[in-house]
C-alpha positions as CSV (number, residue, x, y, z in Angstrom):
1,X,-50.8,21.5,8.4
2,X,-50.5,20.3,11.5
3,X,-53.0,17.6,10.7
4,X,-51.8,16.4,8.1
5,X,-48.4,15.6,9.4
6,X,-50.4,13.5,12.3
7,X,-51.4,11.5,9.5
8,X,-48.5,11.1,7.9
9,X,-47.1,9.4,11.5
10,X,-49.7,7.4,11.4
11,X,-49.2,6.6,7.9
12,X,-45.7,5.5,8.8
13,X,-46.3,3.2,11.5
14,X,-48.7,1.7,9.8
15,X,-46.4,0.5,7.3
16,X,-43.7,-0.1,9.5
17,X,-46.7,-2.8,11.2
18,X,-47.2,-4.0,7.8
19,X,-43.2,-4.7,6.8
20,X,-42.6,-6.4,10.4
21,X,-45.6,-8.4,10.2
22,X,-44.8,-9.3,6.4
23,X,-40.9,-9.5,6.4
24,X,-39.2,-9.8,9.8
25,X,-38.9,-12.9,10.5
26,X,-37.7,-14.7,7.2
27,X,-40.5,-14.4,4.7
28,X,-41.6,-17.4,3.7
29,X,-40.3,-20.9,4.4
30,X,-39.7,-23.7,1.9
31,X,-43.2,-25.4,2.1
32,X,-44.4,-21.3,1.3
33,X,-46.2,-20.9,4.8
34,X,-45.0,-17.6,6.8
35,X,-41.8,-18.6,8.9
36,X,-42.3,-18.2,12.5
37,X,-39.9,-16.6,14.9
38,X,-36.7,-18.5,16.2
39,X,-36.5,-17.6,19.7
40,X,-36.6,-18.7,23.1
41,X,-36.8,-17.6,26.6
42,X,-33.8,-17.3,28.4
43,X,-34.9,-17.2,31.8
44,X,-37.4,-20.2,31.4
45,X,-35.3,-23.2,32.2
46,X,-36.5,-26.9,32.1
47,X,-34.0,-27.5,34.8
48,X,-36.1,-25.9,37.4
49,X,-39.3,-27.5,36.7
50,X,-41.2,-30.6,38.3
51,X,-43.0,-33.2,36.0
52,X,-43.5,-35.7,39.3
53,X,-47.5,-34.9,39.3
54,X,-47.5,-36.1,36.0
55,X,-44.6,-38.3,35.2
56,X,-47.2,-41.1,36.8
57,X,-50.0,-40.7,34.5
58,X,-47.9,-41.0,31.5
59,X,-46.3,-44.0,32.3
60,X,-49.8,-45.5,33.5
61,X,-51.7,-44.8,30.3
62,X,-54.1,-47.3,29.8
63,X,-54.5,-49.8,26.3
64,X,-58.0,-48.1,25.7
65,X,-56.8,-44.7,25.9
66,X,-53.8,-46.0,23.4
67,X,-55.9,-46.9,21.0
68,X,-55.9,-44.1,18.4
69,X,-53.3,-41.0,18.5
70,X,-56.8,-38.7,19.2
71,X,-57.5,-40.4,22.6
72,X,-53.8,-40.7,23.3
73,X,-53.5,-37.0,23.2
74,X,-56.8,-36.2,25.3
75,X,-56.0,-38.9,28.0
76,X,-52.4,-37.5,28.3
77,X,-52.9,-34.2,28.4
78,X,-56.0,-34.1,30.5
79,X,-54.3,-33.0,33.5
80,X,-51.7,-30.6,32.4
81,X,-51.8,-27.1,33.6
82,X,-49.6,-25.9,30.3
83,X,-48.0,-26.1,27.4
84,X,-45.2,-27.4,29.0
85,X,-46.9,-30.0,30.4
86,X,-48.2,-31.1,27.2
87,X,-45.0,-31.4,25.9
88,X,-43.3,-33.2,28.8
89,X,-46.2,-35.6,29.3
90,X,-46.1,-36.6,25.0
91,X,-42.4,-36.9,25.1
92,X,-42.7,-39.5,28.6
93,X,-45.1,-41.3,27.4
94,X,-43.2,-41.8,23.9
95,X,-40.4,-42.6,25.3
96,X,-41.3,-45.0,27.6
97,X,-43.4,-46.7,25.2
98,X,-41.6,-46.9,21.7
99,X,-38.5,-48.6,21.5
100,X,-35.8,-48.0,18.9
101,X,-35.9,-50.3,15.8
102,X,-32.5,-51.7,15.7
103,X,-33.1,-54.3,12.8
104,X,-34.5,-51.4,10.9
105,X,-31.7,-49.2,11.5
106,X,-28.9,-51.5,10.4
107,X,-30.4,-53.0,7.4
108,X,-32.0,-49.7,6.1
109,X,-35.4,-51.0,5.8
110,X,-37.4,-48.8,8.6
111,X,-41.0,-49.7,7.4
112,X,-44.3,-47.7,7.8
113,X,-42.8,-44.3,9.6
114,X,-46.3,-43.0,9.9
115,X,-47.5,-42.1,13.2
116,X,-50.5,-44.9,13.4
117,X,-48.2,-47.2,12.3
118,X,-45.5,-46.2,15.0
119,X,-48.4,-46.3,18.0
120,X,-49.1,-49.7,16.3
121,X,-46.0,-51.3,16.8
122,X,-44.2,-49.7,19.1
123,X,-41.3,-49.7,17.3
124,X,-39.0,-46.9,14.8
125,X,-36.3,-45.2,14.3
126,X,-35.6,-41.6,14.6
127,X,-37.9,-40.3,12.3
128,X,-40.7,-42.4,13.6
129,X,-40.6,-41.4,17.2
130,X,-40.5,-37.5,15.5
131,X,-43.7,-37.9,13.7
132,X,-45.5,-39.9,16.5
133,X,-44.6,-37.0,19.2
134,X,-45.6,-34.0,16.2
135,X,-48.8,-36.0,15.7
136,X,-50.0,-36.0,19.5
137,X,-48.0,-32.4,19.4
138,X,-51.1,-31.1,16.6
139,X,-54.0,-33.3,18.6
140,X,-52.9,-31.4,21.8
141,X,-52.9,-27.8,20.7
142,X,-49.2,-27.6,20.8
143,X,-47.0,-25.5,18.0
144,X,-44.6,-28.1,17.0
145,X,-42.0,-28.6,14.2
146,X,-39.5,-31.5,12.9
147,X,-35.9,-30.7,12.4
148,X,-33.6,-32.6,10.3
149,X,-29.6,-32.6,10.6
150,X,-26.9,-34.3,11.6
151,X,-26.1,-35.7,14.7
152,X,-22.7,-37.7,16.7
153,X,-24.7,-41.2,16.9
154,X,-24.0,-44.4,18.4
155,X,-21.0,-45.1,16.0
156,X,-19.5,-41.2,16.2
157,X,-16.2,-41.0,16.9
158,X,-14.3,-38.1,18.0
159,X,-13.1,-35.7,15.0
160,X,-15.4,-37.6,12.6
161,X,-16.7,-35.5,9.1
162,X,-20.4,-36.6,8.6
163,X,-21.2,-36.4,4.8
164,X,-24.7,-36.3,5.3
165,X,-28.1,-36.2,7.3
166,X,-28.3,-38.6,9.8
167,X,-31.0,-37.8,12.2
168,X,-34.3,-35.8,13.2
169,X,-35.8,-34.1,16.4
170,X,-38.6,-31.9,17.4
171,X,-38.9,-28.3,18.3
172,X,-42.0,-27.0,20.1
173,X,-43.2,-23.5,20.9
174,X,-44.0,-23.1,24.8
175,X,-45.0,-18.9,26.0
176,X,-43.9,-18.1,22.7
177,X,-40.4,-19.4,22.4
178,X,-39.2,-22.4,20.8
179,X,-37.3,-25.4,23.0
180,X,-35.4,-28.7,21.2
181,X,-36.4,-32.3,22.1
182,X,-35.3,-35.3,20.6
183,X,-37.6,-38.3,21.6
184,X,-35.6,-41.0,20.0
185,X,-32.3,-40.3,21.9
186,X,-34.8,-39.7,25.2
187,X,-35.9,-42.9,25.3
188,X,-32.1,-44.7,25.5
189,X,-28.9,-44.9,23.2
190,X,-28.1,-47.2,20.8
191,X,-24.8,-49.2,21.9
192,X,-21.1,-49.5,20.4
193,X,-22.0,-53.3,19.9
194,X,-25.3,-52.6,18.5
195,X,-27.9,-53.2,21.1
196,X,-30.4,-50.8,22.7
197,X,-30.2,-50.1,25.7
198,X,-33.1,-48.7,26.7
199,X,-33.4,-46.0,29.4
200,X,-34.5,-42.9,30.1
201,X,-33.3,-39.6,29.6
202,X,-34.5,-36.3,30.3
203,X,-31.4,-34.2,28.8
204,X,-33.3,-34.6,25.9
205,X,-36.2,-32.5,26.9
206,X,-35.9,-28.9,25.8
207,X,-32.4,-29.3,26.1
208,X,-30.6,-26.1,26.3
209,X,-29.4,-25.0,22.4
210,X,-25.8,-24.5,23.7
211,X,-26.0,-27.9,24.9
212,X,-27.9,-29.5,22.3
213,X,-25.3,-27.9,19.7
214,X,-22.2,-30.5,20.7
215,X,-24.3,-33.5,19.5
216,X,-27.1,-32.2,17.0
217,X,-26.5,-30.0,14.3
218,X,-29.8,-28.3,12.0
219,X,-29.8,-28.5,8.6
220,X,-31.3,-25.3,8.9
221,X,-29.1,-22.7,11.0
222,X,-32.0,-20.8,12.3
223,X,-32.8,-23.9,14.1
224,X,-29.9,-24.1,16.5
225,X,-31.4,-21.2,18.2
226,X,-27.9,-19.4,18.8
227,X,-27.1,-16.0,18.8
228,X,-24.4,-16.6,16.9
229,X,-25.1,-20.2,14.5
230,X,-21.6,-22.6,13.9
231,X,-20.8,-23.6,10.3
232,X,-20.8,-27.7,10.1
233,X,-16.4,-27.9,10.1
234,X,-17.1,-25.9,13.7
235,X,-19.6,-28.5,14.9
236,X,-17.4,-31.9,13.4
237,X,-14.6,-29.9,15.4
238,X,-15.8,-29.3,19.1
239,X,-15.1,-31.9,21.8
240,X,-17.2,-35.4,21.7
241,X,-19.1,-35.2,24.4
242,X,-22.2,-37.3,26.0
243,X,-25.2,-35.9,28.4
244,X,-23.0,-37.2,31.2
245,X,-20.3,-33.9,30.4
246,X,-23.4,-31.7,31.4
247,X,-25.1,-33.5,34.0
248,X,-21.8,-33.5,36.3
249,X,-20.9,-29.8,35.2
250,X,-17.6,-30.9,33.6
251,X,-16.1,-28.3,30.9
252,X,-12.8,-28.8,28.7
253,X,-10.4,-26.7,29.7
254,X,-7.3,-26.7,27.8
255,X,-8.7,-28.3,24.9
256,X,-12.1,-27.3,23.1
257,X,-11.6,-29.3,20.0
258,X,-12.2,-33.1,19.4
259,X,-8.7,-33.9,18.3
260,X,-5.4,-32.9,19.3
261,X,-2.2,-33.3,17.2
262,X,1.0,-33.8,18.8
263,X,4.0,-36.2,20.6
264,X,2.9,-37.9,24.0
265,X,2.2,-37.3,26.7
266,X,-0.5,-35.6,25.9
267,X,-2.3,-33.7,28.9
268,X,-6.0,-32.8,29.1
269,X,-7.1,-30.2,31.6
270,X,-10.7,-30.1,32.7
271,X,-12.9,-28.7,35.3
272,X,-15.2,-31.1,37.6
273,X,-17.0,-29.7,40.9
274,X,-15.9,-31.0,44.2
275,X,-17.7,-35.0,44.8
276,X,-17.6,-35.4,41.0
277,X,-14.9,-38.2,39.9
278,X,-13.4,-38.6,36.7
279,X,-11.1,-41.3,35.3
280,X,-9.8,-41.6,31.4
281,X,-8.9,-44.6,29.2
282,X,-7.1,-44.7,26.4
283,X,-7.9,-47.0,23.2
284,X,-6.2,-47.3,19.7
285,X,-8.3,-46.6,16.5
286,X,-7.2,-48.8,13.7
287,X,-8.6,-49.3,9.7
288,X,-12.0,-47.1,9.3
289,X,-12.2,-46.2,12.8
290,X,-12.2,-49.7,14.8
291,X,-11.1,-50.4,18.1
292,X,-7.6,-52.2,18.4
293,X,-7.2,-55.0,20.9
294,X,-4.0,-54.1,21.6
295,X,-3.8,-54.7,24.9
296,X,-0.5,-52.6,25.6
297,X,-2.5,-49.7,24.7
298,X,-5.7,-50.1,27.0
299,X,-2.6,-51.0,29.9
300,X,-2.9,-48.7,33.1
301,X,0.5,-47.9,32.7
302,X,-0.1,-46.1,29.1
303,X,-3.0,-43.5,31.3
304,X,-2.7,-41.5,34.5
305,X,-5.1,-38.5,35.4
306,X,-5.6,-37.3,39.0
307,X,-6.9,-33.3,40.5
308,X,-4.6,-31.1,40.5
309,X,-5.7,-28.0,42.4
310,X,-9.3,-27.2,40.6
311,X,-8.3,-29.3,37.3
312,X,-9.2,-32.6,36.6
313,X,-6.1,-33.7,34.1
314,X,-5.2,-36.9,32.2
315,X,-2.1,-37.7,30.8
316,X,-1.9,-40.4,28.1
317,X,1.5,-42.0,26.7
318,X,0.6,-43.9,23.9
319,X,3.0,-46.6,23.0
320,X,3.1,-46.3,19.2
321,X,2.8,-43.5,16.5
322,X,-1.0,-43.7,15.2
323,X,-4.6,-43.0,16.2
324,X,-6.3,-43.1,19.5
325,X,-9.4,-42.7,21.5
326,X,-8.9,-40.5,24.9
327,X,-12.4,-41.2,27.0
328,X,-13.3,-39.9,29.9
329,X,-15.8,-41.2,32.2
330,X,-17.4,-39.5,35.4
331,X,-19.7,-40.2,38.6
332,X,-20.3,-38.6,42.0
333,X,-17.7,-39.7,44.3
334,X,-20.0,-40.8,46.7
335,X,-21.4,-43.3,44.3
336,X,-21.3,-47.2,44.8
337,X,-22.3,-47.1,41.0
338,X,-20.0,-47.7,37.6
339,X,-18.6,-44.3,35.7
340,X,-20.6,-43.1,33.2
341,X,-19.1,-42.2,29.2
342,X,-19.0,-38.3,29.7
343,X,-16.5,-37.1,26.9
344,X,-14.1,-38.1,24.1
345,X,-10.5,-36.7,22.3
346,X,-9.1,-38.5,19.3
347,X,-5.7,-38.0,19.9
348,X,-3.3,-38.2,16.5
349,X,0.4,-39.1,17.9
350,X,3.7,-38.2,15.6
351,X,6.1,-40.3,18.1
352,X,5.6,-43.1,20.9
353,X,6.4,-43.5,24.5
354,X,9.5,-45.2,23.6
355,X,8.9,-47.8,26.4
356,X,8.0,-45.0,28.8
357,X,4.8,-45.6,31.2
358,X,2.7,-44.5,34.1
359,X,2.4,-45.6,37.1
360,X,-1.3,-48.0,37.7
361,X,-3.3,-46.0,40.6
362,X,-5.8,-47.8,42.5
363,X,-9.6,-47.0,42.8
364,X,-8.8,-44.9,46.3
365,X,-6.6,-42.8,44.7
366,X,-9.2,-40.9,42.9
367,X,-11.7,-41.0,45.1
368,X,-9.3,-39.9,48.1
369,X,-8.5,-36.9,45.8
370,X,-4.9,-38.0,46.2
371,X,-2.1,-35.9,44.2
372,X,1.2,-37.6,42.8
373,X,4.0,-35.4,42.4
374,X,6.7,-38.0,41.7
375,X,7.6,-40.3,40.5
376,X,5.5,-40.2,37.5
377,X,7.7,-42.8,35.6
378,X,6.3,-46.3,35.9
379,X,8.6,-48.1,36.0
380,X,11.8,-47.8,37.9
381,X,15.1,-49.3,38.1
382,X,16.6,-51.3,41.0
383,X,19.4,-49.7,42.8
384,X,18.5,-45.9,41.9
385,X,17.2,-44.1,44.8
386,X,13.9,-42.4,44.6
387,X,12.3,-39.4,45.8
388,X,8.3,-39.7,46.6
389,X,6.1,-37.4,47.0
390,X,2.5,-36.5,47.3
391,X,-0.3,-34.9,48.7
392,X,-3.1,-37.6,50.6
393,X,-6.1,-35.5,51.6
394,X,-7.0,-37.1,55.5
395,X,-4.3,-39.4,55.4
396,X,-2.5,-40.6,59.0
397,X,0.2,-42.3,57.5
398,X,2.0,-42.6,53.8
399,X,4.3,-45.8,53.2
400,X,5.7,-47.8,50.3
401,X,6.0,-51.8,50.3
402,X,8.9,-52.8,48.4
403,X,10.1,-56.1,48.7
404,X,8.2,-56.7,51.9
405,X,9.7,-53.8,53.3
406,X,7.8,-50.6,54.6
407,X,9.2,-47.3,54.3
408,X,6.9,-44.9,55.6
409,X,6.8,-41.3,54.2
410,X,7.5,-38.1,56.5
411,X,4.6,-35.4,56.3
412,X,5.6,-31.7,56.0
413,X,3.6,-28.5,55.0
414,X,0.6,-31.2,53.9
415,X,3.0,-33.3,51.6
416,X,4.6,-37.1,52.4
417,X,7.4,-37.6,50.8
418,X,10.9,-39.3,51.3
419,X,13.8,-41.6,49.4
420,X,13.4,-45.2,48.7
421,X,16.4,-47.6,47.0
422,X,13.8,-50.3,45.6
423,X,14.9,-53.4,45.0
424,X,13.4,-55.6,42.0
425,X,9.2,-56.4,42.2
426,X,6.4,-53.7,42.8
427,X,6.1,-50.7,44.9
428,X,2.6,-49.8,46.3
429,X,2.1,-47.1,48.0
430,X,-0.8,-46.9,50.6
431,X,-2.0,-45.1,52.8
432,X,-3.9,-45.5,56.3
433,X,-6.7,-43.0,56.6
434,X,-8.4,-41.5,59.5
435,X,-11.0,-43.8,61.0
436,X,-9.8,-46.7,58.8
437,X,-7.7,-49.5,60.9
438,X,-5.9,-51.1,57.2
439,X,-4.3,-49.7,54.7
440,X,-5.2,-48.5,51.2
441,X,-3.3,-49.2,48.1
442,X,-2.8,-46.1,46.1
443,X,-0.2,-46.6,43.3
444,X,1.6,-49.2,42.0
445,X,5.4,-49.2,40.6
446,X,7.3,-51.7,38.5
447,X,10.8,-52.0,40.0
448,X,12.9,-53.9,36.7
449,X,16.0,-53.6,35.0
């Protein structure tokens, strides 16, 4: 007896083998071959990896060695160390070499897509650059697939319903767990005014799926590689955000979705690490999603956003019921370079400012980390006294110029503050900072009746 129930265990583990082996992992996919496992390693992140050793030999590639996808693959590859490697060194290569098709985009007309074709003429569109990097993919000995869905393009805007596929990327298999790249958005980003700009960007690389998820969406849910996949209504709804959001560690705080109903002011709270900078800009949306040229709208006076405590927020007044665009840009305080597009709100507004405004800041406010307590009205009326005050990080001395007239604020418990009767004109405040021998502007106040 007792042998016989040993082989009846065996018996049943056997099986159990044969039904994981068989039926685990989703049967059979559409083209009928055995679908493979959707998962990835968690403790395996791009971020911590160094490509320098061969970054150089991608970019250096040689005409002979271009010459058919087969020697492509071999001469790229030769001296990776991994599958990794392989990957990095295909996607590098392609997108330093291909450049997006912009003629064939708009008119519709995208020619031969095969891969030859594409190493040809170093020129596609999405799915082009996805069939060149799964063709070197096969020749290298990489697992490789191409994903199709929908994705917030060059001509997205915030809270906008896609009706249909709009884009394709890779996934590849690396130790046995699948990573994301998109080659086409790597290699630079189509422009509002319909130019490429081409540059390079390694977000795309085996870009985190919880990151991936704000901009591309599968057609296939197993292929957002989520614990827990979002319906398409979830993706159209989250906040409209750029690689930029990521790269600078910004998240949205008080508001996760792309649009926000309401009356201004509107306020938007997010987090930025200490160094990182952040300034908004508000635009109107007119007929099918254009950009007015109202100018009233796009005014300093109608945005103001400073830190307050650990928050980031921007307030926007917009001067008329309708539709707008809040963006919100980013860099590294200590940065002589421009901001960088990191995230978007549409913002839908019941009710105007009624002639209400903000007052214009300067470039030092921000980066001084500077904190306005009041006034936050914009523009103030002659005659009426006014109390200042604010907080001015490393600041000797706090004054506003009215008139030609300096009244210098009194610091207490880390504030400056005190009254000022303004007179008609501007009031900017400034401040002098320690070290510096001039003053800085700060903010600026419209003093009319």
């Amino acid at each position: 007896m007792r042998w016989m129930m040993r082989a009846y265990l065996l018996a049943l583990v056997l099986l159990s083998i044969l039904l994981l082996a068989h039926g685990a992992y989703g049967g059979l996919d559409k083209s009928g071959a055995k679908a493979v496992e959707i998962s990835r390693d968690e403790s395996d992140s791009a971020l911590n990896y160094s490509y320098e050793n061969i970054d150089a030999h991608a970019i250096q590639a040689p005409k002979d060695a271009e010459a058919s996808l087969d020697s492509l693959a071999a001469y790229l590859t030769d001296p990776c160390k991994n599958d990794r490697e392989k990957a990095w060194v295909i996607y590098r290569w392609t997108t330093d070499r291909i450049t997006y098709d912009v003629q064939g985009y708009s008119t519709g007309s995208y020619g031969n897509l095969a891969p030859e074709e594409v190493l040809k003429e170093r020129s596609s569109v999405c799915e082009g650059y996805v069939g060149l990097f799964q063709a070197l993919a096969e020749r290298s000995g990489l697992t490789s697939t191409e994903i199709r869905g929908y994705a917030k393009g060059s001509n997205y805007v915030a809270g906008f319903s896609l009706s249909e596929v709009n884009h394709a990327w890779n996934a590849v298999s690396i130790n046995g767990s699948w990573y994301l790249i998109d080659p086409s958005w790597g290699s630079g980003r189509l422009e509002e005014d319909g130019r490429f700009n081409k540059s390079f960007d390694p977000h795309y690389f085996m870009t985190p799926p919880e990151e991936l998820i704000y901009d591309h969406l599968p057609e296939e849910a197993q292929w957002q590689l989520l614990d827990k996949p979002i319906s398409k209504r979830e993706f159209e709804e989250r906040v409209y955000v750029k690689p930029e959001y990521f790269k600078y560690g910004i998240k949205a705080i008080s508001n996760q979705n792309a649009v926000i109903d309401g009356e201004g002011p509107i306020c938007v709270a997010l987090y930025a690490p200490d160094g990182i900078i952040l300034s908004a800009r508000l635009t109107k949306l007119g007929d099918r999603n254009a950009i007015s040229s109202d100018s009233s709208v796009s005014s300093p006076s109608a945005i103001f956003d400073q830190r307050e405590d650990d928050l980031y927020k921007a307030y926007a007044l917009p001067p008329s019921p309708g539709a707008y665009l809040l963006k919100v840009f980013a860099k590294p305080g200590d940065s002589p370079g421009d901001y960088h597009w990191a995230m978007e709100y549409r913002l839908n507004i019941s009710k105007g400012s009624d002639g209400k405004s903000y007052p214009m800041t300067y470039g030092v406010f921000s980066r001084r980390s500077v904190r306005l307590y009041a006034p936050m009205e914009g523009c103030l009326r002659p005659g009426e006294v006014q109390m200042f005050k604010l907080s001015v990080p490393c600041a000797e001395s706090v004054a506003c110029v009215n008139g030609g007239q300096w009244t210098y604020l009194t610091e207490k418990d880390g504030l400056f503050g005190g009254e000022i009767t303004p007179i008609e004109g501007d009031i900017t405040v400034c401040a002098k900072f320690q070290g510096m021998e001039d003053y800085s502007g700060l903010l600026k106040y419209a003093v009319e009746k």
